[in-house]
C-alpha positions as CSV (number, residue, x, y, z in Angstrom):
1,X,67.5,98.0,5.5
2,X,70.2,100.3,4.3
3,X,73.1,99.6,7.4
4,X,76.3,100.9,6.2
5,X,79.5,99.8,8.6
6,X,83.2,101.9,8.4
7,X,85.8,102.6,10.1
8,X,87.9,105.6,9.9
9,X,91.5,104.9,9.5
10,X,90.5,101.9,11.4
11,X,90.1,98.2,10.2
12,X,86.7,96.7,11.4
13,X,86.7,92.8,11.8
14,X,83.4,90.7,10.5
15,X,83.1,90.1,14.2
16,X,82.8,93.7,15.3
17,X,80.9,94.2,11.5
18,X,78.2,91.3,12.4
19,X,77.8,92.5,16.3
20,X,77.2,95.9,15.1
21,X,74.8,94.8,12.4
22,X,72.5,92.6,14.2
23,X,72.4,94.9,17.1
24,X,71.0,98.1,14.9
25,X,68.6,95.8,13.1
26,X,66.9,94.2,16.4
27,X,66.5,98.2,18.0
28,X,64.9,98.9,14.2
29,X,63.2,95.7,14.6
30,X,61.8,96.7,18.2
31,X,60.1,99.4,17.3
32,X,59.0,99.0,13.5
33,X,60.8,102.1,11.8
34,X,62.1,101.2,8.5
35,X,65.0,103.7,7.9
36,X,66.4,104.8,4.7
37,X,70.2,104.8,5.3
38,X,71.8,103.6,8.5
39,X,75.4,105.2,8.8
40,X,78.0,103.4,11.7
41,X,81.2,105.3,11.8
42,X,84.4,103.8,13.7
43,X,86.7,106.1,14.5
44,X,89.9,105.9,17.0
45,X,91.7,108.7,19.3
46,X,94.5,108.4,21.2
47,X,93.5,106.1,23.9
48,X,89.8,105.8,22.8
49,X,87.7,104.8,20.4
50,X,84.9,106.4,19.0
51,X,81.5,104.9,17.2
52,X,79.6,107.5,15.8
53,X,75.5,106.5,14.5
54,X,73.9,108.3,11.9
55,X,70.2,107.1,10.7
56,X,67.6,108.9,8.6
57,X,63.8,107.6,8.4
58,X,61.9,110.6,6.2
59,X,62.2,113.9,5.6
60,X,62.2,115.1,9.0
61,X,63.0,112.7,11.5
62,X,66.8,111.4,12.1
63,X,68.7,110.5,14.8
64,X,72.0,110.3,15.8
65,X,74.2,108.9,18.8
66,X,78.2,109.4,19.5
67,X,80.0,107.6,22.4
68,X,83.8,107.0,23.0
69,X,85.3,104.2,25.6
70,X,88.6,103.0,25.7
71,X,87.1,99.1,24.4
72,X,85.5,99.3,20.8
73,X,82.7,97.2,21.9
74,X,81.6,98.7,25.3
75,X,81.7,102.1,22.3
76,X,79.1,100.4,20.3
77,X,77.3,99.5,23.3
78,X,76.8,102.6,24.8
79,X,76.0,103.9,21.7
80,X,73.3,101.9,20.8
81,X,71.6,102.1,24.1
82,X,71.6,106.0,23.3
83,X,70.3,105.7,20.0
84,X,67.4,103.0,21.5
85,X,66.8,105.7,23.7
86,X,66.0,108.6,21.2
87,X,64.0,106.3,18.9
88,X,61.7,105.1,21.9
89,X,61.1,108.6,22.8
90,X,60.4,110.0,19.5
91,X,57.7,106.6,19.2
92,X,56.5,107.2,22.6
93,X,55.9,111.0,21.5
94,X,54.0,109.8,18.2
95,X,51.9,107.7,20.4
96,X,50.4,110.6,22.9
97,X,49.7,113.0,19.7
């Protein structure tokens, strides 16, 4: 799996870099897609931050999520429950057809 981690004008940690990488991989794990590039942007305003997901599986289907919260965790939380959420839709959706 291609998971690419960065911060914009912003510093990630190896904590925040190995929370956010084991968390994409067990949603990708869950439902057995194989993507070719995982983007996680970190980005911060002025009293939030922002983690932005980007990931593209073929040559029609990507997904992305956005969510901002004032904790950088709770960001990446939320943001991965959205992004769960779109993938078990679009599998659910592959399943009826």
């Amino acid at each position: 799996m291609n998971i690419t981690i960065s911060g914009d004008n912003l510093d990630i940690g190896e904590n925040l870099n190995f929370f956010t990488r084991e968390r994409i991989r067990l949603v990708f794990l869950k439902y057995s897609f194989t993507p070719v590039y995982c983007n996680i942007t970190f980005s911060k305003d002025q009293s939030s931050f922002n983690c932005y997901i980007s990931s593209y599986f073929n040559g029609r289907v990507s997904f992305q999520s956005k969510c901002s919260d004032r904790d950088i965790y709770n960001s990446m939380k939320v943001c991965a429950l959205k992004f769960e959420k779109q993938i078990r839709r679009f599998k659910r959706c592959l399943k009826v057809y």
